[in-house]
N, CA, C and O atoms as a DFTB+ gen file, in Angstrom:
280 C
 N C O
     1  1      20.375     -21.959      23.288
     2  2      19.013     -21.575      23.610
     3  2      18.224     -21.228      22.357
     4  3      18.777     -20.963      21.289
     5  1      16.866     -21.241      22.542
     6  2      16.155     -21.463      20.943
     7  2      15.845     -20.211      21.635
     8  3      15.541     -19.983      22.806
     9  1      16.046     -19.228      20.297
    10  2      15.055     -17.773      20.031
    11  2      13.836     -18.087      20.420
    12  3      13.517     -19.243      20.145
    13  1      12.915     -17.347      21.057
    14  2      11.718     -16.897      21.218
    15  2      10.801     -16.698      19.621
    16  3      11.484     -16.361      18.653
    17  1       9.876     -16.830      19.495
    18  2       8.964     -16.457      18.271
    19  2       9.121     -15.025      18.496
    20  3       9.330     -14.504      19.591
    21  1       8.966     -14.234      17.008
    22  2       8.702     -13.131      17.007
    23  2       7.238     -12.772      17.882
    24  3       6.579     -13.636      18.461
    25  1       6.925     -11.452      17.844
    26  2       5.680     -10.556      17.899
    27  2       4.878     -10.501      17.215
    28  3       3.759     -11.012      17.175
    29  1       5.845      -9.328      16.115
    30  2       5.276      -9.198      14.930
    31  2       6.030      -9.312      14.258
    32  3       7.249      -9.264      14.416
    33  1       5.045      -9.592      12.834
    34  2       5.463     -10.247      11.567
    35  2       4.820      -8.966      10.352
    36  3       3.658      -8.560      10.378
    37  1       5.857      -8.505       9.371
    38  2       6.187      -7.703       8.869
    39  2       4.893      -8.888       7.766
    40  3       4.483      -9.998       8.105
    41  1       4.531      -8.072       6.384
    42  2       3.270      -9.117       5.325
    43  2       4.448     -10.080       4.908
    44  3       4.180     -11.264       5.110
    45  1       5.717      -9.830       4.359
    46  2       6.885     -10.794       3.784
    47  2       7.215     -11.657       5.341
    48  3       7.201     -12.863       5.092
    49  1       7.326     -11.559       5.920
    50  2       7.904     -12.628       7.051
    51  2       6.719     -13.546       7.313
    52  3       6.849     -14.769       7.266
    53  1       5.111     -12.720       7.697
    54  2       4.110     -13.768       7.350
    55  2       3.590     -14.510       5.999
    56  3       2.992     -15.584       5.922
    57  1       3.903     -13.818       5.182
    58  2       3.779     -14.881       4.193
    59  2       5.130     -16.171       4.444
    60  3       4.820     -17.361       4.409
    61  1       6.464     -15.772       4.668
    62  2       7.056     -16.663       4.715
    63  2       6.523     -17.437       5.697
    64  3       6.091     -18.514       5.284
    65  1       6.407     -17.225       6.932
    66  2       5.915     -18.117       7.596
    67  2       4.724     -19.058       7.077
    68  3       4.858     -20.281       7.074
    69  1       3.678     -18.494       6.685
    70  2       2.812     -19.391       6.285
    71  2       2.963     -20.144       4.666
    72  3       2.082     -20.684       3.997
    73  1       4.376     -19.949       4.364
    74  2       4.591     -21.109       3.371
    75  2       3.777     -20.424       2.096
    76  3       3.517     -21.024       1.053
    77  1       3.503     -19.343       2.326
    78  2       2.916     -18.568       0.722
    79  2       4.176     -17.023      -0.018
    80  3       5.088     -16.294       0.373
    81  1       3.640     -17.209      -0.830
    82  2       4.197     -16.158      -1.542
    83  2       3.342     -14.696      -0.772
    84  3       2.369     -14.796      -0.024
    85  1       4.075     -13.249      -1.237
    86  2       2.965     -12.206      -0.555
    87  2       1.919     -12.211      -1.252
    88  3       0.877     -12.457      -0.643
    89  1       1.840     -11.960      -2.664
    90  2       0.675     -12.246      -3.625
    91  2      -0.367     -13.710      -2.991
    92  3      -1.553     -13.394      -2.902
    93  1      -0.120     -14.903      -2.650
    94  2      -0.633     -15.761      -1.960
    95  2      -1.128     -15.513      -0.829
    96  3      -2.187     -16.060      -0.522
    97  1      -0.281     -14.352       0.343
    98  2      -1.209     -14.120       1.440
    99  2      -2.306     -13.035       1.215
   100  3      -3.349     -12.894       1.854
   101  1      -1.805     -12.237       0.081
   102  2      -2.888     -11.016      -0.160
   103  2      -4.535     -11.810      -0.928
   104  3      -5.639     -11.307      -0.720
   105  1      -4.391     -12.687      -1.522
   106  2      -5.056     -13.670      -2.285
   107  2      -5.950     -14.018      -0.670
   108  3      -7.112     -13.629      -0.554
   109  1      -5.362     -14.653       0.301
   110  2      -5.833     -15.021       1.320
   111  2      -7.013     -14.441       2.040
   112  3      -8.167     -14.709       2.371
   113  1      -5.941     -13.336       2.114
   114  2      -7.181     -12.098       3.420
   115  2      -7.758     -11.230       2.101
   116  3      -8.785     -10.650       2.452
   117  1      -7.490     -11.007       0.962
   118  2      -8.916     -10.261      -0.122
   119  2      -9.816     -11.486       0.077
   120  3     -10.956     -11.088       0.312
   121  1      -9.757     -12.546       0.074
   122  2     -10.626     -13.847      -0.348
   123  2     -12.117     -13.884       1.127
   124  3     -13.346     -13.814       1.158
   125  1     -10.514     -14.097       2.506
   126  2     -11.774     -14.540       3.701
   127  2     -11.635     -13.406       4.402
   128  3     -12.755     -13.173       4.857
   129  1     -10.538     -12.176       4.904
   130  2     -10.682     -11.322       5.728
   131  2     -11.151      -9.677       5.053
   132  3     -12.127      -9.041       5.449
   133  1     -10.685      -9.457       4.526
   134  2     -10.653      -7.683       4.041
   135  2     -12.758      -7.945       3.928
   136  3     -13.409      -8.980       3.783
   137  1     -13.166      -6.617       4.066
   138  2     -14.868      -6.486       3.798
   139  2     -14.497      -5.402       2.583
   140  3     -15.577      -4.859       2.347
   141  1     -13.542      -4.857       1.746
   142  2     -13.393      -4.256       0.968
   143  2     -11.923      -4.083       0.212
   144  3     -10.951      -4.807       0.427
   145  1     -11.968      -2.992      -0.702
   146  2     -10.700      -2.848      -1.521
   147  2      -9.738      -1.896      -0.380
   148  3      -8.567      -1.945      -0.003
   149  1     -10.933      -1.022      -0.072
   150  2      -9.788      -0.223       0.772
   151  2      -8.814      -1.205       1.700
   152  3      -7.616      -1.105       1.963
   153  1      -9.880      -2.261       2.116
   154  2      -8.774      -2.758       3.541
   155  2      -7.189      -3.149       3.230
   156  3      -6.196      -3.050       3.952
   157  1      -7.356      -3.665       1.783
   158  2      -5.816      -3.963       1.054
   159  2      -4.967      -2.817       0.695
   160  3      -3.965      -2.865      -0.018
   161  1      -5.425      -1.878       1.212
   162  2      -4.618      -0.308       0.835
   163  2      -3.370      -0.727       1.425
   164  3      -2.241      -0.862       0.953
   165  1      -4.127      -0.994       3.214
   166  2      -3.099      -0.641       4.151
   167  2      -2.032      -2.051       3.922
   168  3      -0.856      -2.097       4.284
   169  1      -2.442      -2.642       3.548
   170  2      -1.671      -4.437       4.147
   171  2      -0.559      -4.303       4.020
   172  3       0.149      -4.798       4.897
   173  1       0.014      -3.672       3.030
   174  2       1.544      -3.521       2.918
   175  2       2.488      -3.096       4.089
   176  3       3.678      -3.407       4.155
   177  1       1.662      -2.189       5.195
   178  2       2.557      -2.225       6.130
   179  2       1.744      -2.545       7.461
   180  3       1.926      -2.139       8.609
   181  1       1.077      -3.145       7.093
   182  2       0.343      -4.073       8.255
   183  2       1.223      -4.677       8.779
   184  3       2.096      -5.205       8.090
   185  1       1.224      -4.776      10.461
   186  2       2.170      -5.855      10.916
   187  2       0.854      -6.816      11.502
   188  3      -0.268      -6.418      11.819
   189  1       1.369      -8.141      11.527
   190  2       0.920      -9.317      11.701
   191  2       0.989     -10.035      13.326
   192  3       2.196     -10.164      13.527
   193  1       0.495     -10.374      14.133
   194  2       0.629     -11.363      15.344
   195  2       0.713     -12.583      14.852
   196  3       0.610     -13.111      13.744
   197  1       1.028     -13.063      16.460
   198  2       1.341     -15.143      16.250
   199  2      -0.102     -15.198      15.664
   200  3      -0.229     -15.715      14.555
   201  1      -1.346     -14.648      16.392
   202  2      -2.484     -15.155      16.380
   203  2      -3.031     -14.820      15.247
   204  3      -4.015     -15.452      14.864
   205  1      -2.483     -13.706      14.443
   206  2      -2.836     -13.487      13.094
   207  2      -2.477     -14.875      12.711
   208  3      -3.380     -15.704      12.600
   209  1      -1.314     -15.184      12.510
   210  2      -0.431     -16.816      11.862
   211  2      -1.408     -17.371      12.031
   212  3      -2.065     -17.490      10.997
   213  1      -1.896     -17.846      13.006
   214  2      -2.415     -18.967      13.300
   215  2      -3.479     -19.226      12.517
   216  3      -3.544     -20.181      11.743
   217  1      -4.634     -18.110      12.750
   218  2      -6.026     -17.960      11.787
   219  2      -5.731     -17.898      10.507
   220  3      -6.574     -18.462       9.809
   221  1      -4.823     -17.410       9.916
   222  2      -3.979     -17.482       8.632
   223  2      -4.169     -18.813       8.190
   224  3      -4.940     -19.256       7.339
   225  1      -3.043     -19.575       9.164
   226  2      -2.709     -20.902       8.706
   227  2      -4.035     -22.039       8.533
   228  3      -4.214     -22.735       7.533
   229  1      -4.874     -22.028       9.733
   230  2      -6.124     -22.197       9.561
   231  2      -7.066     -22.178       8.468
   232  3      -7.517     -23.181       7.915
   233  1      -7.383     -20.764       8.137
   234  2      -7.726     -20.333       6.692
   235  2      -7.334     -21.349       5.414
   236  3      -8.048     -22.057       4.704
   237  1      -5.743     -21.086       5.434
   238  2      -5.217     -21.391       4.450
   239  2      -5.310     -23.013       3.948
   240  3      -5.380     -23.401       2.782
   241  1      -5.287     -23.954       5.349
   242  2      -5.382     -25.171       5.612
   243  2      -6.889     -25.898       4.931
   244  3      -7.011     -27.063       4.552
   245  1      -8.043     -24.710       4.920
   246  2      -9.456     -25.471       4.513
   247  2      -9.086     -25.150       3.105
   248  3      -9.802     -25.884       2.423
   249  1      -8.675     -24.756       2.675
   250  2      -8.541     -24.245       1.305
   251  2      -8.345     -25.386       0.328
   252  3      -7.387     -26.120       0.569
   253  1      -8.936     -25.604      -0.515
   254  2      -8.043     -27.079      -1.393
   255  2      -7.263     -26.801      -2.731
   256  3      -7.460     -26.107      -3.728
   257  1      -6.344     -27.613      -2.316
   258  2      -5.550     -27.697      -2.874
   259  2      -5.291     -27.227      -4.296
   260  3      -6.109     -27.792      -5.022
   261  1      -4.442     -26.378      -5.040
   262  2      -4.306     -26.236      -6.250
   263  2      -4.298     -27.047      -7.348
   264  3      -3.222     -27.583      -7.085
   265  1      -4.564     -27.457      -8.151
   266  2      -4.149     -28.534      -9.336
   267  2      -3.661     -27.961     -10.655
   268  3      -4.139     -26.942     -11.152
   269  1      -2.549     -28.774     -11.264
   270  2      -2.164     -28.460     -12.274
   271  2      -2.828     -28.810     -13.367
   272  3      -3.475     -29.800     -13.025
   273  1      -3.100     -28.524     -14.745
   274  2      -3.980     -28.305     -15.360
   275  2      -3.118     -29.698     -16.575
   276  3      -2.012     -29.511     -17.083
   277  1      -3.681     -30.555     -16.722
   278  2      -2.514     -31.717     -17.591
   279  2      -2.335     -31.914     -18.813
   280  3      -1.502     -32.739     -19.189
């Protein structure tokens, strides 16, 4: 039987999930979600929903792509 999806997602389990580093998801939500510095106080023990993931992944998806510098 396949496990169920989690609930919640600890900032390290959603970053894993969304295929970023934590520095990469904090990069994320300072960029399109937080309206300030304080809001990144808490993130560290922010827990996360599927539906957080999702808008996450979303987010992360319009974003373009990194390039290496040659």
């Amino acid at each position: 039987m396949a496990k169920p999806p989690k609930s919640h997602y600890t900032e390290a389990e959603a970053a894993e999930e969304l295929g970023l580093t934590i520095e990469g998801l904090r990069s994320l939500i300072r960029t399109h979600v937080a309206s300030s510095e304080e809001d990144m106080i808490h993130l560290p023990t922010a827990m996360f929903q599927r539906s957080d993931l999702l808008l996450l992944r979303f987010i992360a998806s319009q974003r373009p792509a990194a390039t290496t510098p040659d």
